[in-house]
Each structure stands twice: as structure tokens, then as C-alpha cells.
C-alpha positions as CSV (number, residue, x, y, z in Angstrom):
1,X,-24.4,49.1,-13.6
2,X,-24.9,48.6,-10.1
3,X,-27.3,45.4,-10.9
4,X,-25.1,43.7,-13.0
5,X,-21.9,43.9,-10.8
6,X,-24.7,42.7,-8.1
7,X,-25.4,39.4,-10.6
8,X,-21.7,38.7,-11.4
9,X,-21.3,38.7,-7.8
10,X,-24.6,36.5,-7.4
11,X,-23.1,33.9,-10.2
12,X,-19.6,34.0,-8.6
13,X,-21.2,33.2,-5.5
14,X,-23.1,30.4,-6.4
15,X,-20.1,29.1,-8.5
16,X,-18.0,29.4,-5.2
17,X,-20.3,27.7,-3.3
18,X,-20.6,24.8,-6.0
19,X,-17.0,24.5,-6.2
20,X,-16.6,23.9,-2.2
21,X,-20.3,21.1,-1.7
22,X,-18.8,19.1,-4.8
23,X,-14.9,19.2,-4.1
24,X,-13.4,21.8,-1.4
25,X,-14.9,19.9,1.3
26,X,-13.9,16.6,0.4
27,X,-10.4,18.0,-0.5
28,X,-10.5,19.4,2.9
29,X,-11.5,16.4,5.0
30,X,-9.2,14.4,3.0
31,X,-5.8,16.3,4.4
32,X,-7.1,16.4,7.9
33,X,-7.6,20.3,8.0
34,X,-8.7,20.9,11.7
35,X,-8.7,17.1,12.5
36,X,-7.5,16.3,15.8
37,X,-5.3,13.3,16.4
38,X,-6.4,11.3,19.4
39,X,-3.8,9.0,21.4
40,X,-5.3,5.8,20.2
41,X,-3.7,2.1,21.4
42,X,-0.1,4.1,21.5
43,X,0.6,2.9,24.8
44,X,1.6,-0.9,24.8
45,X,4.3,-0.4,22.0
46,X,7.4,-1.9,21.3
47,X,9.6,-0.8,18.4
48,X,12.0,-3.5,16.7
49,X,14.7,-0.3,14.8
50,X,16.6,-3.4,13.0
51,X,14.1,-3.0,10.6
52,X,13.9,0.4,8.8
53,X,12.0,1.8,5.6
54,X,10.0,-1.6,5.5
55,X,6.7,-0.4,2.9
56,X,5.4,-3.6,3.4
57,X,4.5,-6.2,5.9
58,X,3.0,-9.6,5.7
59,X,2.5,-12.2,8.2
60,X,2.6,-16.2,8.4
61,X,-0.3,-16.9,10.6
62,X,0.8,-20.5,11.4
63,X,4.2,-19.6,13.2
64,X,3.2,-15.9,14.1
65,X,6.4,-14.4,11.9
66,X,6.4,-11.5,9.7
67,X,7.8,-11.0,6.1
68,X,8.8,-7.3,5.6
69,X,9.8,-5.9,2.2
70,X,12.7,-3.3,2.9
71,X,15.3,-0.6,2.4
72,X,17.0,2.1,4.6
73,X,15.5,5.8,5.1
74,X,18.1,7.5,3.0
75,X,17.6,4.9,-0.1
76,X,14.2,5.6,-0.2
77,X,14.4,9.8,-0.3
78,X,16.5,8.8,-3.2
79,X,15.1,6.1,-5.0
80,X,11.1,5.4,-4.9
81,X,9.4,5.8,-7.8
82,X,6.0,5.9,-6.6
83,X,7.0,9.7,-5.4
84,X,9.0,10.2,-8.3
85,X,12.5,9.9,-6.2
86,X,14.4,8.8,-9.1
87,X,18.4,9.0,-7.9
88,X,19.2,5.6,-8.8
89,X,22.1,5.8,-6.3
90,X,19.7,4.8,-3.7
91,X,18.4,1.7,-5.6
92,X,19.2,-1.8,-5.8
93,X,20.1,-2.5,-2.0
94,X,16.9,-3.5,-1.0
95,X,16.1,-7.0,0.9
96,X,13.3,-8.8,2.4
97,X,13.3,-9.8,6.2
98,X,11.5,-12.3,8.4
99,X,11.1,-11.2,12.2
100,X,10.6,-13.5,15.0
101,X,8.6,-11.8,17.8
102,X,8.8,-14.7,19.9
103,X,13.0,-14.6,19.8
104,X,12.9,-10.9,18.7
105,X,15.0,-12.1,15.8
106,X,16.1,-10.5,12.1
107,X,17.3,-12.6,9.5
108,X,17.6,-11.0,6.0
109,X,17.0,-13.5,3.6
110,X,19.3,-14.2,0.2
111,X,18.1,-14.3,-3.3
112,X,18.5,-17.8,-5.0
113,X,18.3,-18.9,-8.8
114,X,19.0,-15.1,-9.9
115,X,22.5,-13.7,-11.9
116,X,25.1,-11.5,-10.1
117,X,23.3,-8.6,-11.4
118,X,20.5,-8.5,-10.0
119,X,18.5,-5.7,-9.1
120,X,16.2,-5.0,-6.0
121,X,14.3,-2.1,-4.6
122,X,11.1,-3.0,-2.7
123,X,7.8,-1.8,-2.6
124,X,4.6,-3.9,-2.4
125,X,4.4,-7.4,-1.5
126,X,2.7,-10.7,-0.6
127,X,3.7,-14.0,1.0
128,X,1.3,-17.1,0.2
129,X,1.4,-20.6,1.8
130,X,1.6,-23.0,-0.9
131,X,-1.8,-25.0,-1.7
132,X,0.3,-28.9,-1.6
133,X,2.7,-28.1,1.1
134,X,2.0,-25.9,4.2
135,X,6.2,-25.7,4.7
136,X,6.6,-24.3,0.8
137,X,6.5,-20.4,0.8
138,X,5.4,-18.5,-2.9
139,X,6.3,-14.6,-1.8
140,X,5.8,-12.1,-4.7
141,X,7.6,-8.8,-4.8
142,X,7.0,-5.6,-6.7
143,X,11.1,-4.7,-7.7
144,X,11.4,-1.0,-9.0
145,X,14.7,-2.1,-11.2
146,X,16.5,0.9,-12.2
147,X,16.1,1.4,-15.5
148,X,18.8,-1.1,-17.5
149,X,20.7,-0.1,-20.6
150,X,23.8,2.5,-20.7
151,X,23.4,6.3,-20.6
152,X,19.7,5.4,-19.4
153,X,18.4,8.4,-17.0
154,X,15.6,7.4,-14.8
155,X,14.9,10.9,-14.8
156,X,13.9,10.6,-18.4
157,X,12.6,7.0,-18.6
158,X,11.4,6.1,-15.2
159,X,12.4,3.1,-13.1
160,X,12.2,-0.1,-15.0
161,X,9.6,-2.1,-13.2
162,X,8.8,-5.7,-12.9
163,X,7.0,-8.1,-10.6
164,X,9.0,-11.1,-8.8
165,X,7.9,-14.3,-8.1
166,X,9.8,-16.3,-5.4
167,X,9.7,-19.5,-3.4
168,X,11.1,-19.8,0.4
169,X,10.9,-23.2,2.6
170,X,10.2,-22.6,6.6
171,X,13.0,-22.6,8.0
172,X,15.6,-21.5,5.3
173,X,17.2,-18.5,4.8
174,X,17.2,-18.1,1.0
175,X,14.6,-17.0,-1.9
176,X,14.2,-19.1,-4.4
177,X,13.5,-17.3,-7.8
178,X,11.0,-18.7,-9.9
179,X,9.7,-15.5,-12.6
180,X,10.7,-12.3,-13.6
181,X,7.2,-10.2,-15.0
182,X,8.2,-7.8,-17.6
183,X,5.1,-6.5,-19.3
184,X,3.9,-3.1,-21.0
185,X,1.3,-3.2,-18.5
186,X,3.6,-2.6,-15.4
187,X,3.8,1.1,-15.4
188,X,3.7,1.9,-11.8
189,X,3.0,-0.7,-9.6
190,X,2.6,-0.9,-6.4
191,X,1.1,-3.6,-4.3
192,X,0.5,-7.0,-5.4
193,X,-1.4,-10.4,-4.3
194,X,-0.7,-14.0,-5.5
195,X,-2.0,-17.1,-6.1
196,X,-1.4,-20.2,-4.0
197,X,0.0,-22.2,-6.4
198,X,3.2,-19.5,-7.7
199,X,1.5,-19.0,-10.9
200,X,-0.5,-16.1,-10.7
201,X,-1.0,-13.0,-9.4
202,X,-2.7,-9.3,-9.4
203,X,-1.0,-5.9,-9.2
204,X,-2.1,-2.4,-8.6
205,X,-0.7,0.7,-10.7
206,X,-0.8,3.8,-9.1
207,X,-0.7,6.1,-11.9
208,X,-1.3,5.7,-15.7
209,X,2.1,7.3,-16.6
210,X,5.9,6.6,-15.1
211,X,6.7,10.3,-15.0
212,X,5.3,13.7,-16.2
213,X,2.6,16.4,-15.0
214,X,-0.2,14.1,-16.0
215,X,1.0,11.9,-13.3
216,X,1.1,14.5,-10.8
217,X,-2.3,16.1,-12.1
218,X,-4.0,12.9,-11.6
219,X,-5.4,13.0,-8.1
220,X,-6.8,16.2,-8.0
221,X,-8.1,15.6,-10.9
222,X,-9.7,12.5,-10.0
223,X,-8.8,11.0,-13.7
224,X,-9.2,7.2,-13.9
225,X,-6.2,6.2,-14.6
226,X,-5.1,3.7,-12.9
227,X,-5.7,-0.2,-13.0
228,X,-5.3,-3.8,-11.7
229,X,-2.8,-6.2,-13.9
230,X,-3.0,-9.5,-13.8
231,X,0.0,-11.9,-14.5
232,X,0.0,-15.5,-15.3
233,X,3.5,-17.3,-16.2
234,X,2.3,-19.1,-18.8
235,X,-0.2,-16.0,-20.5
236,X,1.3,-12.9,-19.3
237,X,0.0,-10.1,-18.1
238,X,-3.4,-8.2,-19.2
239,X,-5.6,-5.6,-17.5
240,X,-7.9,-7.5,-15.1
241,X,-9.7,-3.8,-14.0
242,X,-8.9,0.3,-15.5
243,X,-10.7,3.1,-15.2
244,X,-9.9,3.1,-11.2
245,X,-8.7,6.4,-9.4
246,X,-5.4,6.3,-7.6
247,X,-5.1,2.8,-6.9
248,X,-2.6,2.0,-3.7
249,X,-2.6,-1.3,-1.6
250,X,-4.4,-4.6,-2.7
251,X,-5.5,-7.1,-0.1
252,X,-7.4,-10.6,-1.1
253,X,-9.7,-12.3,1.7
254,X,-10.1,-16.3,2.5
255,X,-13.2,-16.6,0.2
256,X,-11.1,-14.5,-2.9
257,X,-12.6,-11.0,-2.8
258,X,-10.3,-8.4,-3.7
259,X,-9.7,-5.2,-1.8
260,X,-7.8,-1.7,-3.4
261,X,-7.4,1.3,-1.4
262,X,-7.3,5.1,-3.5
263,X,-5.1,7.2,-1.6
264,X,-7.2,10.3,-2.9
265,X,-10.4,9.5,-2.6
266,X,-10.2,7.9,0.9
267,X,-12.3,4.6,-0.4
268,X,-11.7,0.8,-0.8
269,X,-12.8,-0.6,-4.0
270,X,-14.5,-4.2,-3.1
271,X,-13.8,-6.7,-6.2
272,X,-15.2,-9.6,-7.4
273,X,-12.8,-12.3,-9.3
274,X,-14.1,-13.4,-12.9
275,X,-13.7,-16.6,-14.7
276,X,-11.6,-14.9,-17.0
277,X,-9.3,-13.3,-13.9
278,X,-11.4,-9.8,-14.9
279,X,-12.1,-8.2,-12.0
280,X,-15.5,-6.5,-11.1
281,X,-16.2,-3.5,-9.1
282,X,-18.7,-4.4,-6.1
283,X,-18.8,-2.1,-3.4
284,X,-17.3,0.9,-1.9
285,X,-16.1,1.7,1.6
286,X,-15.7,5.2,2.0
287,X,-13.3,6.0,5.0
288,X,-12.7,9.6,4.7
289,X,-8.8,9.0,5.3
290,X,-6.1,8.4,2.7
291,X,-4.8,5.2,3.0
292,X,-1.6,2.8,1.7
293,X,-1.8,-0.5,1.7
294,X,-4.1,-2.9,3.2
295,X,-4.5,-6.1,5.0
296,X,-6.8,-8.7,6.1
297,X,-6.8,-10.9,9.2
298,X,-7.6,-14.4,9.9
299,X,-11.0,-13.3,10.7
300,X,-11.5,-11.4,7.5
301,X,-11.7,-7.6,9.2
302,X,-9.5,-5.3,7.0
303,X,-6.6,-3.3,8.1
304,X,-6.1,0.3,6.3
305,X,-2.7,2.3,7.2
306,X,-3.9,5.8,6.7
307,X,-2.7,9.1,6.7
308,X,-4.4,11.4,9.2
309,X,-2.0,14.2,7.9
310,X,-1.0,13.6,4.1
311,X,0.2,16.5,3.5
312,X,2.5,16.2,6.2
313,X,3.5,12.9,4.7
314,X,4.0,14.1,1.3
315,X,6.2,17.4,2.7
316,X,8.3,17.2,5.2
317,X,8.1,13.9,6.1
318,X,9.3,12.8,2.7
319,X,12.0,14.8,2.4
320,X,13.0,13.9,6.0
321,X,11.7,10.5,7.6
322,X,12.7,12.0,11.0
323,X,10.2,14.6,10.8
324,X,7.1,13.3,13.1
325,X,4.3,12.3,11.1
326,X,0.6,11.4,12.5
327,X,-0.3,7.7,11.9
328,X,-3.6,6.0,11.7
329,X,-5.2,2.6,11.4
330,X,-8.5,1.4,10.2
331,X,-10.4,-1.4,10.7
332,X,-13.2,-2.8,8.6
333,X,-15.6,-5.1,9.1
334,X,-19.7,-6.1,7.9
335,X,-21.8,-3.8,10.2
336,X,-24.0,-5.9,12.1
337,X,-25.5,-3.2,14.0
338,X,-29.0,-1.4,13.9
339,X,-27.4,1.3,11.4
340,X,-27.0,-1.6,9.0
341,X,-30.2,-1.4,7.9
342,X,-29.7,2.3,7.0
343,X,-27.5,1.5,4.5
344,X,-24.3,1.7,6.6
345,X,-22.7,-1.6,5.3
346,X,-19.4,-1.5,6.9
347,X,-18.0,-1.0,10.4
348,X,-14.6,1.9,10.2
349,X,-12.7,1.8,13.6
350,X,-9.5,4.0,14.8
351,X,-7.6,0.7,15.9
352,X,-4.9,3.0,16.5
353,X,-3.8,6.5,16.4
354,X,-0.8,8.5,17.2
355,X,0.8,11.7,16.8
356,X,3.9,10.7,15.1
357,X,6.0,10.0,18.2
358,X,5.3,6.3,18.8
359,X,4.2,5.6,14.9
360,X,5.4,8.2,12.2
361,X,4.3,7.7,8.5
362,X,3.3,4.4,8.9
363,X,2.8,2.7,5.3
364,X,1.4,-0.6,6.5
365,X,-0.5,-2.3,8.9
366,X,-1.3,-6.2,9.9
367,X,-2.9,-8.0,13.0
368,X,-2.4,-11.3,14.4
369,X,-5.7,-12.5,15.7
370,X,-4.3,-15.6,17.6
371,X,-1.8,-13.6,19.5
372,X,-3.3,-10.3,19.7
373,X,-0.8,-8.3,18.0
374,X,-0.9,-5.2,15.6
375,X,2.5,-4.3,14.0
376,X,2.5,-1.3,12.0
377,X,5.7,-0.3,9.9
378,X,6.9,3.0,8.4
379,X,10.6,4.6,7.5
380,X,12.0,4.2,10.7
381,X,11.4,0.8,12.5
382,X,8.7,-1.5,12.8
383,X,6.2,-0.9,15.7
384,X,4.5,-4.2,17.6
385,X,1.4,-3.4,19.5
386,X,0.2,-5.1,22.4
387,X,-3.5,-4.2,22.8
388,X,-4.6,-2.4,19.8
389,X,-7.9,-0.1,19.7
390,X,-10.6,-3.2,18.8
């Protein structure tokens, strides 16, 4: 008797001990358990509180200015479907924003070409100078419609989501609309790059449902559901990449390679663009952090908002986007030092770190190369950075 409670003990052991090598400890070093955030370029800050519950920035390199995709901090606790907030009372609002940090200016630009009742809550966007005309904008916008028909619950059906393509002229203060996306395909999307020509573009879904357990079950159980669309005004929309495991931000580089961040896994997919607009899998950079969304500067390092805490973020901070919340930023680059030739490909930097004080829940991160400026966005107000890390 004694001997085989000893060997159920043996085999629960080694089970155990299986169960925390192939997933506890990358579960644990995922959430940050015992990680200690370091004060990291938090000191030359500015914050510009105009602009509140932005997910998304993008910058203009030429004039320096920054395109922000954005809401206010009680719309989004009520209406963002990516966390399942579906109280349509919060949606619709939303607006996109161009700050000036040379004037410190805000101007909120106005939708063009669309009907009286149209529908905007932001999440993941992209702003493309056009191929023919430096002064011609294309600026493409995941919209998380509620969903459209009467008696319709969101609760039930999910937010009715589409992608937006726009055009805006330097200097104006409108959006121009030029396509509405409305595919099968679009099932939860949530970052998106275009094309230079306001054709085209790529979109990331973060889960392989709109609602439902198996949407919730999906990153601990590491399924692959989720994929990279691609649209095409005059071919639709098809699946350029599945298979992929909780798919967040999308970034594309000067020479066209694609970049996707999975929240869960703390890596960054590295993807090749077909003939056919397939995408191929690469490379992975594995960064140990969950991350947002992504961006790449003028000298092609990338830019990772991550989440040194997520469950903070997912808790409390969620519920409450005045809770503090620890932010992080990554930045990527081809290792060109003697580790290289061990196999260490890529270069991961803390550009910047902070407690939640300075930077709290920050979803998205960009840098200006020509004027040495990180700005960094998250529920509250946009933060500009003076020096970062780098």
C-alpha cells in the first residue's frame, strides 16, 4: 500500500513538475509575478489631458504631428468590444485628433462624404502619405459600429464591425470618406495597416469569435485562432494569414515586412508579403512582455507598448482607468552585437518604464527620430517624452 501511494505521489510529481517547465513558468513571467518596475525615461514628461482614451497613435513624420484615434475613459468601460464592454450607450462618439507639439494644439477632425447616421467607435489605426501627392492623407480606421438593426443586443450579437478608409489634405480639418469594409471576415479586429495608394489594407483579429467562452478560453489555451484579413476595394476581403495566437497590433516597415504582436504569448510575428497579398510567417521575437500595438520609426527599430502588469490592466484598471497601472516600452532592433552570432537576432530595450504615475495603461507607443520624441498614449492623456531610454 505504502509503495503505490509512494508512486501516485512519484507520477503526480513529475506531472506537476511538467505542467510548471512547459506552461506555469511562462504563465508566470508573462503577468509580471515578482517583476520589479524600474523608473525608466519617466522624468522629461509632459502630458497633453486634451486627449483622453486615445488606443491609437500615428505620426506624420514630415511635419512632426500625431494622428490619434479616440474616445473618453467612461465610453470605453462601456463600449469596447475587444474586452467584451458591450453597453452601446458608450458607443458611437468617438473622433480622431491631430496634435501639434510645436503649437501644443488639438483639433478634432470632422467626417466627410458619410450619412447623418453614422457610427464611430475607435480602435486601431493607420495614417499613410499618399504615393502621388505628399499633401494627400489615406488614414484607415477600425470602427466597432454598434450593431445595426432594431431590438439588436450587442450582448447577443456582438459589435458590428467594419474597417474605414478615409482621405484628409494637410492642412484641413475634415475626413474625407472613401470605403466602408463589411466582410464575414472582420470578426474582431483590431489594428490595421494600409496601402499608399487608399486601396488596400491588412487587419488583425484578436479572437476567432465576437463573444462566448471560447473567446475568453482562447489565450490560456493558446488556440490559433486568430488571423490577418486583407481588404481590397475592388476584391474584398480574404484571409491573408490564420492559425496565429492572439493577434494585437500590426506595424509595416519601409521595405513592407509586416509586424503582429500576441498579447499572450509576449512574441512578434515577423511577416513576409506574397504576390497574392498571403502573408508568410518569418521570424519570431520573443519579448517576454505582453504587448498592444506596435510601431516602427523612421529608422526601422520597432516600438512595443507592453504591459509589465496585465493583470493589473485587465482588473482594476479596466474597470477604473484611474487606477495606476505600470507601463512599459520596447524597442526592437537587428542585434549587431557579439551575441548575434549566438543566435540572438534581435536587440529588446526598456525605452521606457513607469509605475503608473507618469504613464498608466499605456496602449500605444511611437517615436519621432528627427525630434527626439516618444509619445506614449493610454485612457487618460497622451504622454510626450523628451529623452526616452535609447
Amino acid at each position: 500500500m505504502a509503495r503505490m501511494v509512494f508512486n501516485a505521489l512519484a507520477v503526480l510529481a513529475a506531472i506537476a513538475a511538467a505542467f510548471y517547465q512547459f506552461y506555469l513558468k511562462d504563465v508566470l513571467v508573462l503577468i509580471g509575478y515578482n517583476r520589479v518596475i524600474e523608473p525608466i525615461g519617466n522624468k522629461d514628461c509632459h502630458h497633453i489631458p486634451e486627449l483622453r482614451a486615445c488606443e491609437k497613435i500615428s505620426l506624420h513624420q514630415p511635419s512632426g504631428r500625431l494622428f490619434l484615434a479616440c474616445s473618453e475613459p467612461n465610453r470605453r468601460t462601456q463600449w469596447l468590444p475587444a474586452g467584451e464592454r458591450l453597453n452601446k450607450a458608450g458607443a458611437s462618439q468617438d473622433y480622431v485628433a491631430i496634435y501639434d507639439p510645436t503649437t501644443s494644439k488639438v483639433a478634432k477632425l470632422k467626417f466627410s462624404g458619410v450619412d447623418e447616421n453614422f457610427d464611430f467607435s475607435s480602435h486601431g489605426m493607420d495614417v499613410v502619405p499618399s504615393a502621388s501627392n505628399p499633401s494627400e492623407l489615406f488614414v484607415y480606421l477600425v470602427n466597432h459600429r454598434p450593431p445595426r438593426g432594431l431590438g439588436l443586443d450587442p450582448q447577443e450579437t456582438g459589435a458590428d464591425s467594419v474597417l474605414e478608409i478615409f482621405q484628409h489634405k494637410l492642412g484641413s480639418n475634415t475626413l474625407t470618406h472613401i470605403k466602408t469594409f463589411e466582410s464575414p471576415l472582420i470578426i474582431s479586429p483590431n489594428d490595421v495597416v494600409g496601402s499608399d495608394d487608399g486601396t488596400s489594407l491588412y487587419f488583425t483579429n484578436d479572437h476567432g469569435q465576437k463573444l462566448g467562452i471560447a473567446r475568453r478560453l482562447d489565450p490560456i489555451l493558446k488556440r490559433k485562432s486568430t488571423s490577418v484579413v486583407y481588404c481590397n476595394i475592388k476584391t474584398g476581403c480574404k484571409y491573408a494569414i490564420q492559425n496565429m495566437i492572439s493577434n494585437n497590433g500590426i506595424a509595416r516597415a519601409l521595405n513592407g515586412t509586416l509586424y503582429v504582436a500576441a498579447t499572450w504569448p509576449g512574441t512578434i510575428s515577423v511577416l513576409e508579403e506574397q504576390s497574392d497579398n498571403t502573408l508568410v510567417i518569418t521570424d519570431y521575437i520573443k519579448t517576454e512582455y505582453p504587448m498592444d500595438n506596435l510601431s516602427i520609426d523612421s529608422e526601422g527599430h520597432v516600438w512595443a507598448a507592453a504591459f509589465p502588469k496585465v493583470l493589473k490592466i485587465v482588473g482594476d484598471h479596466f474597470k477604473d482607468p484611474k487606477v495606476a497601472c505600470p507601463s512599459t516600452v520596447l524597442r526592437l532592433s537587428v542585434n549587431t552585437g557579439p551575441n548575434a552570432f549566438y543566435g540572438d537576432k534581435y536587440k529588446i530595450e526598456k525605452a521606457f518604464e513607469d509605475d503608473g504615475h507618469v504613464a498608466s495603461g499605456s496602449t500605444s507607443a511611437i517615436y519621432d527620430v528627427q525630434r527626439k520624441k516618444l509619445f506614449i498614449h493610454g485612457p487618460l492623456y497622451l504622454v510626450s517624452i523628451g529623452s526616452p531610454n535609447p
